[in-house]
C-alpha positions in Angstrom: -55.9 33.5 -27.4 -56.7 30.7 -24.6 -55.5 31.8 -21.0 -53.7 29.0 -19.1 -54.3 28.6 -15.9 -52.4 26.1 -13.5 -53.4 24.8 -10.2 -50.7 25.6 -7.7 -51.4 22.4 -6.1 -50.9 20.4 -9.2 -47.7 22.5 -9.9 -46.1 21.2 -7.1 -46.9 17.8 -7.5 -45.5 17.9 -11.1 -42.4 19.7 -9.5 -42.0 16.6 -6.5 -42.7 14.2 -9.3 -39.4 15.9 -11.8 -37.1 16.0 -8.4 -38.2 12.4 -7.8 -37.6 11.3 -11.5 -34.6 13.0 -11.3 -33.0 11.4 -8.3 -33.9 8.2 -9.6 -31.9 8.8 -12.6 -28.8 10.1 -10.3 -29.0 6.9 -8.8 -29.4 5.0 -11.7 -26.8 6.6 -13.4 -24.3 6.6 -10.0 -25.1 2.6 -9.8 -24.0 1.9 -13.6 -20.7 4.1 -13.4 -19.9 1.9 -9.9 -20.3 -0.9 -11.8 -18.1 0.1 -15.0 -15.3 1.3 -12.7 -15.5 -1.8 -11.2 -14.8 -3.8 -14.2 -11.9 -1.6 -14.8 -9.9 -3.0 -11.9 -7.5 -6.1 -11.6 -8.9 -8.5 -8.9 -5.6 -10.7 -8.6 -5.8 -9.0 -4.3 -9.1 -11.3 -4.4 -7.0 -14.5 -5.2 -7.3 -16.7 -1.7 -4.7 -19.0 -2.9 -1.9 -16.0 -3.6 -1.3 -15.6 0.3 0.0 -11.8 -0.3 0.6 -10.0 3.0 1.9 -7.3 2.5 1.7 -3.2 4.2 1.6 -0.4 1.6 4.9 0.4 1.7 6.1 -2.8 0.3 4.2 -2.6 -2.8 5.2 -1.1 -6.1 4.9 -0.5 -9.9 7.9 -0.5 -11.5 9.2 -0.8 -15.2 12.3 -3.3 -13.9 13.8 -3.9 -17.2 13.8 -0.5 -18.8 11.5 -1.5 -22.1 8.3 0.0 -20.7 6.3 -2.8 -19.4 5.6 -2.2 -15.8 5.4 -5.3 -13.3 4.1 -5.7 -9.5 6.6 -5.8 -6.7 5.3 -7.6 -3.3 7.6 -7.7 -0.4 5.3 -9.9 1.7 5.2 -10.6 5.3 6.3 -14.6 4.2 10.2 -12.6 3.8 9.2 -13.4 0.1 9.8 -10.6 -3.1 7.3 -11.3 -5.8 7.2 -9.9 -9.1 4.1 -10.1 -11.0 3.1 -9.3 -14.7 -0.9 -9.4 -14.6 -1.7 -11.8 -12.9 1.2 -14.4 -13.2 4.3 -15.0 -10.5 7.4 -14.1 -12.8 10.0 -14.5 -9.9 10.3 -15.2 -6.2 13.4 -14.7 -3.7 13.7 -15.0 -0.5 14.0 -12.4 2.0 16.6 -12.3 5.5 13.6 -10.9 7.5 10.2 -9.1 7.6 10.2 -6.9 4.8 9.6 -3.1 6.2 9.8 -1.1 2.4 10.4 -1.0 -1.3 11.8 1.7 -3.0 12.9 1.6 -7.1 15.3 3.9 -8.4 17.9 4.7 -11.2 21.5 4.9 -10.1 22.3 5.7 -13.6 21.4 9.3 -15.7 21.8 6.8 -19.0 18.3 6.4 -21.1 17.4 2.8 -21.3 19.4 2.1 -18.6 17.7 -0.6 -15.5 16.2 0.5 -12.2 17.4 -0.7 -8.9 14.9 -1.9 -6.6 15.9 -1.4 -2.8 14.4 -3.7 0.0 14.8 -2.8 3.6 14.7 -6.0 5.6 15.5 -6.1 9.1 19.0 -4.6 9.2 19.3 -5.8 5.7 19.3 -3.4 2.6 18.8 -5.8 -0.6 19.0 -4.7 -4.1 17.8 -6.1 -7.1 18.5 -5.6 -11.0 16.4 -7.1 -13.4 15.0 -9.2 -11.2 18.0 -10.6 -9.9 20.2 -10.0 -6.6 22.5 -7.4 -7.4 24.4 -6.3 -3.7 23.1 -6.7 -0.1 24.2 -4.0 2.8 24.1 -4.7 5.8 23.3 -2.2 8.7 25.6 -2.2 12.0 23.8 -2.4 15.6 22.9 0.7 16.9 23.3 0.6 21.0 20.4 0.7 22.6 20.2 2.9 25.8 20.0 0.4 28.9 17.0 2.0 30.4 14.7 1.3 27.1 16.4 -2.3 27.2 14.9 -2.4 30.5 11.4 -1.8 29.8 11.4 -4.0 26.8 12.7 -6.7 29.3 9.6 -5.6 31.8 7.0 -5.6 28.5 8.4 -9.4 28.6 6.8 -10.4 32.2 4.1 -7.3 32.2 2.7 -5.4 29.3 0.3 -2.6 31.1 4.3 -1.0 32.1 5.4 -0.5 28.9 3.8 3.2 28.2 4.7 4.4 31.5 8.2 3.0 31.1 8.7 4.2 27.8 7.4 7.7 28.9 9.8 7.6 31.4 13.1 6.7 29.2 11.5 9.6 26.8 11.4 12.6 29.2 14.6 11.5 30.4 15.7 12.7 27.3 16.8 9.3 25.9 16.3 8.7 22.0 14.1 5.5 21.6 14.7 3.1 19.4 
């Protein structure tokens, strides 16, 4: 038999070469599943012309109609409520105030049976069923203590107060509003 003998020197250059090779093909590989996953997604938030504004908690996925087929809910910053299937507007209604959250539920233990979908507005509380306005409560004033009425008044004519003011109210033992 033939004895093989290997250069260390070369061994480690083949060894850099593999972990080079293979690093390459990590990359590679990380690069082309990027690019698939980003094919995957729905680029309708891309659209300049939509004019969503909208914070996370006024956004859901909801099957409205009870058949299965999931729509997008919007409650934008406009006081609009879109609903969206893909990438079309299916309705729009107007909103009292500033959206703050959007909640869907079932009021009913019934299969089948449509979801609610809550809006908290202001001091409004809309719902909606299938799409449409369904009741609207509205939530009484709560007093507010006159010392935090006070420094909103100061926040008016001098912001830098405000933290020191509120800080105040709050060790006084006053629940803020």
């Amino acid at each position: 038999g033939r004895c093989a003998f290997t250069n260390p020197a070369r061994s480690s250059d083949h060894t850099h070469m593999a972990e080079l090779a293979g690093a390459q093909a990590l990359e590679a590989h990380r690069t082309n599943e990027e690019a698939r996953s980003r094919k995957v997604w729905l680029h309708a938030w891309h659209d300049p012309v939509a004019s969503l504004r909208a914070f996370s908690p006024c956004v859901r996925l909801a099957d409205l109609n009870g058949d299965g087929d999931h729509k997008l809910l919007v409650a934008g910053q406009d006081r609009k409520l879109r609903v969206y299937k893909g990438t079309n507007l299916l309705s729009e209604n107007l909103l009292l105030d500033a959206p703050t959250a959007i909640a869907v539920f079932y009021p009913e233990a019934r299969r089948g049976a449509p979801p609610l979908t809550a809006v908290a507005a202001g001091r409004h509380l809309f719902l909606y069923r299938s799409l449409r306005p369904y009741y609207k409560f509205v939530l009484p004033d709560l007093p507010i203590d006159r010392r935090e009425s006070e420094a909103w008044e100061e926040v008016r004519s001098d912001a830098s107060g405000l933290r020191s003011a509120l800080a105040e109210a709050r060790d006084a033992g006053i629940a803020l509003s």
